[in-house]
ZAROVO-981668 format. One record per residue (C-alpha): residue number from 1; x, z, y; residue in one letter. Coordinates in Angstrom, 3 decimals. Each point is the difference from the previous one (the first is absolute). Layout:
BEGIN
<pt NUM,<X,Z,Y>,'a'>
...
***
This chain:
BEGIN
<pt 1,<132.888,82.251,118.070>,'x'>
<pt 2,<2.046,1.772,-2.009>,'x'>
<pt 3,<-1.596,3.561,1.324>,'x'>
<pt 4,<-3.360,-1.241,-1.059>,'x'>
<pt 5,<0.999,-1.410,-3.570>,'x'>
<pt 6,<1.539,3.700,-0.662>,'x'>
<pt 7,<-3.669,1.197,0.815>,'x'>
<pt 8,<-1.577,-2.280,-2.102>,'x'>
<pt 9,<2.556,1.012,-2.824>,'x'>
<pt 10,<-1.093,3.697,0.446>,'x'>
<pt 11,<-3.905,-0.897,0.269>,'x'>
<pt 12,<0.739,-2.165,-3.222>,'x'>
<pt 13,<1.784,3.235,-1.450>,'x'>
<pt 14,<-2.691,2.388,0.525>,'x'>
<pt 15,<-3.039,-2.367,-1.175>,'x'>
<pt 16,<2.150,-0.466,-2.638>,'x'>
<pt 17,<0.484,3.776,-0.911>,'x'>
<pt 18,<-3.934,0.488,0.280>,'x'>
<pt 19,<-1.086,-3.033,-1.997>,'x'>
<pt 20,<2.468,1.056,-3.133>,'x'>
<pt 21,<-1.706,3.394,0.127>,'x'>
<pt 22,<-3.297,-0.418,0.892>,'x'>
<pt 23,<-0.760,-2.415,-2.798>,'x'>
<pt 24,<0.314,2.892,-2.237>,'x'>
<pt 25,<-3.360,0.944,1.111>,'x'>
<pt 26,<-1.484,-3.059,-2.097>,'x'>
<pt 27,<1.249,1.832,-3.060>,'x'>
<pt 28,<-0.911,3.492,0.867>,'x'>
<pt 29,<-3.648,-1.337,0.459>,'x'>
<pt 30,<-0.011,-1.157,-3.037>,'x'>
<pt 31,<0.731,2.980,-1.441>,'x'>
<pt 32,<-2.586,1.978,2.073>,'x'>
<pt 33,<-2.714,-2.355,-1.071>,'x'>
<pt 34,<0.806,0.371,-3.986>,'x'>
<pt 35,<0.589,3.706,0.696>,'x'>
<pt 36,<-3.312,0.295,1.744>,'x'>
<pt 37,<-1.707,-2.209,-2.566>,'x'>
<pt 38,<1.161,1.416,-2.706>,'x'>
<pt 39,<-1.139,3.662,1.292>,'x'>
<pt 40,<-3.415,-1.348,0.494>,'x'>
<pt 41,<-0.359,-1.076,-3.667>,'x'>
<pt 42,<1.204,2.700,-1.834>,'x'>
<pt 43,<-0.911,2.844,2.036>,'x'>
<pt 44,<-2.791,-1.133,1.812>,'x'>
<pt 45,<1.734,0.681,3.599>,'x'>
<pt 46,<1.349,-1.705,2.878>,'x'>
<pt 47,<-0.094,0.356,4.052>,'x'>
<pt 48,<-0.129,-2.439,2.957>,'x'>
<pt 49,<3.478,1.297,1.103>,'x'>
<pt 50,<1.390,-1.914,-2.994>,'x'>
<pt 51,<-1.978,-3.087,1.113>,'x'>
<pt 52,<0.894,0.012,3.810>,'x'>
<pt 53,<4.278,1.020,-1.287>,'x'>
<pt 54,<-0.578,-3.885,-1.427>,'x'>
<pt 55,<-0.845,-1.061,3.032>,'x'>
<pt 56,<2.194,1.378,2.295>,'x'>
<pt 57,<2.817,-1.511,-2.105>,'x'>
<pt 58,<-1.497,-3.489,0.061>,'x'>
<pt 59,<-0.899,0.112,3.681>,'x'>
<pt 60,<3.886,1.860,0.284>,'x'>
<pt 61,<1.688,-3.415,-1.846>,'x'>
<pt 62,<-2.030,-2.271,1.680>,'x'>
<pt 63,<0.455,1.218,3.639>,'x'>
<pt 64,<3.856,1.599,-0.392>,'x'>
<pt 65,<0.595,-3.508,-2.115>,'x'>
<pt 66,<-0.966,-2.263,2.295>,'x'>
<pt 67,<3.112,-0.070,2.069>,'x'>
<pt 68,<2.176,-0.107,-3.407>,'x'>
<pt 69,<-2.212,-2.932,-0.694>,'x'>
<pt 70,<0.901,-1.904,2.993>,'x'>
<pt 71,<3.522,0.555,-0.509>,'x'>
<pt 72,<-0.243,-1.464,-3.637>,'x'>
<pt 73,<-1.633,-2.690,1.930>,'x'>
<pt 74,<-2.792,0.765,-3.467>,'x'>
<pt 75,<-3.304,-0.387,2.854>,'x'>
<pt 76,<-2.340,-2.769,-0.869>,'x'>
<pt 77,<0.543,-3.082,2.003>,'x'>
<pt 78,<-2.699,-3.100,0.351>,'x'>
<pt 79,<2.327,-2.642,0.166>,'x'>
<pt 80,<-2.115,-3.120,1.621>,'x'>
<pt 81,<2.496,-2.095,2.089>,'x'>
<pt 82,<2.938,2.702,0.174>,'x'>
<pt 83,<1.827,-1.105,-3.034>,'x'>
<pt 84,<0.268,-3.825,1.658>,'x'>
<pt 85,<2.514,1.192,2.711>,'x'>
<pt 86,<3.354,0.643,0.092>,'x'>
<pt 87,<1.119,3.244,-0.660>,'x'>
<pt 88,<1.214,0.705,3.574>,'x'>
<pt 89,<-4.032,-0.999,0.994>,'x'>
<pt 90,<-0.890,2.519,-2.382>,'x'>
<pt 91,<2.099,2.279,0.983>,'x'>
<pt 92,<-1.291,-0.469,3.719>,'x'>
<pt 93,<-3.282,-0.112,-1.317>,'x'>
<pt 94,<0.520,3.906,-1.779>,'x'>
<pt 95,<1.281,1.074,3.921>,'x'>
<pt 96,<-3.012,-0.796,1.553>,'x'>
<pt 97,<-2.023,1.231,-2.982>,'x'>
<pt 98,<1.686,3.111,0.090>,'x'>
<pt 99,<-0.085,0.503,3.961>,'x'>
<pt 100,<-3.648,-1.218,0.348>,'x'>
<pt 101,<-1.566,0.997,-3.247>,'x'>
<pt 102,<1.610,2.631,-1.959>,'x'>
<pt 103,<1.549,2.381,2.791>,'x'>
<pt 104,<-3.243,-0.239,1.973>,'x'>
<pt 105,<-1.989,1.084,-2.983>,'x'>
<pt 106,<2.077,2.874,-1.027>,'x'>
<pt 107,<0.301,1.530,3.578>,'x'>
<pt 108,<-4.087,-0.309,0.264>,'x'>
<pt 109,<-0.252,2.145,-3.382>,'x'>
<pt 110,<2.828,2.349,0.857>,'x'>
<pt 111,<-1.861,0.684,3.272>,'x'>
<pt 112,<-3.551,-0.224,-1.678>,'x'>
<pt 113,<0.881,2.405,-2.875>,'x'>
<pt 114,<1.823,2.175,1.823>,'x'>
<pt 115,<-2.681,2.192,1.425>,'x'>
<pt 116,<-1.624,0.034,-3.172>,'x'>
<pt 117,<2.429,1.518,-1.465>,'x'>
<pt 118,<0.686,3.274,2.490>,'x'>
<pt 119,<-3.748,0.034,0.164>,'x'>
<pt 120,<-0.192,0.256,-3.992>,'x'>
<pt 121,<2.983,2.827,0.347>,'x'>
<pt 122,<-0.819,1.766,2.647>,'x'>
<pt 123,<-3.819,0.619,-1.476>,'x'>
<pt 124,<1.421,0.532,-3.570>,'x'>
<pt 125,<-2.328,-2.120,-1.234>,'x'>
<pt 126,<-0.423,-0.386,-3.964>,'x'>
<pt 127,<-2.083,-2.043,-2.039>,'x'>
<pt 128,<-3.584,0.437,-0.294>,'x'>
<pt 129,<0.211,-0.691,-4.029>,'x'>
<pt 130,<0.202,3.572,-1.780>,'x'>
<pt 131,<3.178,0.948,-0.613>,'x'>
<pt 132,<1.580,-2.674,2.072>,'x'>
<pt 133,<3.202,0.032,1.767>,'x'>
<pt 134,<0.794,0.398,3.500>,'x'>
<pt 135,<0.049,-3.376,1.968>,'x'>
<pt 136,<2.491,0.035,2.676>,'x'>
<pt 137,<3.043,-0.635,-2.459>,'x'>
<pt 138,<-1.434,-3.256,-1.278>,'x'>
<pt 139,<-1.428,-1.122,4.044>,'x'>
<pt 140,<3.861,0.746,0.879>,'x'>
<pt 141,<0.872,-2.740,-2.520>,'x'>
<pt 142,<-1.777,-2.522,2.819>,'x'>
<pt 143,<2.022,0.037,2.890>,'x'>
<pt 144,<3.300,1.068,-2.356>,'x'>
<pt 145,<-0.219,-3.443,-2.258>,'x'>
<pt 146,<-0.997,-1.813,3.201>,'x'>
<pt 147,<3.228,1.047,1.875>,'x'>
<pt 148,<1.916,-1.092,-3.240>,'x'>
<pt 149,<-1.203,-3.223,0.299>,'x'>
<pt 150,<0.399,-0.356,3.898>,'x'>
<pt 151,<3.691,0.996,-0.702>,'x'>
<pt 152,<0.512,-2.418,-2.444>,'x'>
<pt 153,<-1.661,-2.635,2.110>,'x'>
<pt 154,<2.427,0.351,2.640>,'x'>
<pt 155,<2.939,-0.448,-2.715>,'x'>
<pt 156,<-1.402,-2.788,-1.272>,'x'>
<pt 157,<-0.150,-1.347,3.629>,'x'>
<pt 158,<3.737,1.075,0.537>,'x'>
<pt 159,<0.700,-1.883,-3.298>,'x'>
<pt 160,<-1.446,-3.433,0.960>,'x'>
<pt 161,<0.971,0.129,3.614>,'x'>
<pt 162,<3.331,0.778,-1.333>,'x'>
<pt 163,<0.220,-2.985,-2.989>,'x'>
<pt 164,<-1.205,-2.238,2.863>,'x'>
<pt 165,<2.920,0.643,2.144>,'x'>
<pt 166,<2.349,-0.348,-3.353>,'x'>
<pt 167,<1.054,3.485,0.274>,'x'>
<pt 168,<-1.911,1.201,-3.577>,'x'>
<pt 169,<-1.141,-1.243,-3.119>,'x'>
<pt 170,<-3.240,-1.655,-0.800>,'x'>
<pt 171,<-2.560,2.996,-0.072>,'x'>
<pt 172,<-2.446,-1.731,-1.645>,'x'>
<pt 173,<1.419,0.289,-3.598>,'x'>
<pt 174,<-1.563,2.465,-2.642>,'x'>
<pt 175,<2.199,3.264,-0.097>,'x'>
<pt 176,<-1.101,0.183,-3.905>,'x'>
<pt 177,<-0.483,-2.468,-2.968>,'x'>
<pt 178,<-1.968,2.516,-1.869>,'x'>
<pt 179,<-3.240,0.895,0.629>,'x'>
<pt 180,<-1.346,3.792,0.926>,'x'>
<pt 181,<-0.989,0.928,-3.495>,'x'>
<pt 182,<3.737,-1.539,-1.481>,'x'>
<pt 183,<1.441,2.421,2.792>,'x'>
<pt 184,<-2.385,2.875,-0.791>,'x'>
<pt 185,<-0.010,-0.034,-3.900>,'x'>
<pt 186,<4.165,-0.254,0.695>,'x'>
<pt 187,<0.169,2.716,2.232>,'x'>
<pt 188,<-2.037,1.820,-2.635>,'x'>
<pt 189,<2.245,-0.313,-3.225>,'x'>
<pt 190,<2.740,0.543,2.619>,'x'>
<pt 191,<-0.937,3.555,0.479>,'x'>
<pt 192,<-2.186,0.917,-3.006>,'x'>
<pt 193,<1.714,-1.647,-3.405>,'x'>
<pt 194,<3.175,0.591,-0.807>,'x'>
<pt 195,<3.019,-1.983,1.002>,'x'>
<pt 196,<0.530,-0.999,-3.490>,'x'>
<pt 197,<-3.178,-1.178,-0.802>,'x'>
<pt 198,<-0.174,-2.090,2.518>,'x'>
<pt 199,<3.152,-2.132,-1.130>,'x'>
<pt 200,<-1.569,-0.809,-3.092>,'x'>
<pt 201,<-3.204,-1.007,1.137>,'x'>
<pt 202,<2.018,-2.180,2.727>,'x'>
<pt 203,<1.898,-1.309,-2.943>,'x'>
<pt 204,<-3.056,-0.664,-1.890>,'x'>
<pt 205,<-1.188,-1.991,2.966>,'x'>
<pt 206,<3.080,-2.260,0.126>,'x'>
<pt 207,<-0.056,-0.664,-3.756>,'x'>
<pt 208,<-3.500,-0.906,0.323>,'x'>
<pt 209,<0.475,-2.331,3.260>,'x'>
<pt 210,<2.538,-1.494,-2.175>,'x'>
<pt 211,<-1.977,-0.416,-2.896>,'x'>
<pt 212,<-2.182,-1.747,2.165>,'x'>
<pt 213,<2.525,-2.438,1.672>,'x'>
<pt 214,<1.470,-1.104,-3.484>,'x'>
<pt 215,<3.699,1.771,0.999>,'x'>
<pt 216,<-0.511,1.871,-3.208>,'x'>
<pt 217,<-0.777,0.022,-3.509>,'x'>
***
């Protein structure tokens, strides 16, 4: 067991690596967009190829995110009856989930999108819009995001098998209080205000808390 729970550290690891840098995307999208827009007012000019660059990005966070996702355990649940159980019956209930639902699925899309893919590459297809951008990058994102998440499926099976047995913590818990956008708009100031400023507006932030709670005048 131990063997496995070193491969689920390493799948965690890498979907971990991708989600911190693909969400970047999110942001350089945005500035695309108000780049492209902005063009189009002032100077009366803009191309598809700026258009389909948003897309690509999206369709490159959503499909390289999803296994990142998972591991945040951040995918929408319906939660009918499963709350009502123990959490061992959950956690029984997320194996065979995982091994008839999830792993299934992602194997039939790997397989699915794969020959869409070389298909896409090997004709070097592009888009049919005018000045659109070749396709095969953004079909590669398919079967790409969808091994991700099969990956990270099989951790998250290790995991629970594993916390069932007693040999690893519950896998269940949130790897992050704050949300995607608290993470983002950190990792942002992080790398693009300086050091100081970033004190003082976290010490602004703790006076105000403060304020707030009555600890100070």
């Amino acid at each position: 067991m131990k063997s496995w729970l070193q491969i689920s550290r390493l799948i965690d690891a890498m979907n971990e690596r991708v989600g911190r840098n693909i969400y970047w995307l999110i942001l350089a999208a945005v500035l695309v967009s108000a780049i492209n827009a902005s063009v189009r007012k002032a100077f009366d000019m803009s191309s598809n190829a700026f258009l389909e660059m948003q897309w690509y990005m999206f369709s490159a966070v959503f499909l390289l995110g999803s296994g990142y996702t998972l591991l945040r355990q951040e995918h929408i649940r319906i939660d009918v009856i499963y709350g009502r159980f123990s959490r061992r019956t959950q956690v029984w209930i997320d194996i065979f989930g995982t091994v008839l639902f999830l792993l299934p699925m992602c194997l039939m899309f790997l397989y699915l999108s794969w020959p869409f893919f070389v298909h896409s590459f090997q004709s070097g297809e592009v888009s049919v819009n005018a000045g659109g951008l070749i396709l095969w990058p953004v079909k590669g994102l398919m079967p790409l995001g969808f091994l991700l998440l099969t990956l990270q499926g099989i951790s998250e099976l290790i995991k629970r098998i594993a916390f069932q047995a007693g040999l690893a913590p519950d896998p269940g818990e949130k790897k992050q209080d704050k949300s995607a956008e608290e993470e983002l708009a950190e990792a942002i100031k992080a790398h693009l205000v300086a050091p100081e400023v970033v004190d003082i507006v976290a010490t602004h932030d703790a006076m105000h808390a403060d304020r707030k709670d009555g600890s100070a005048p």
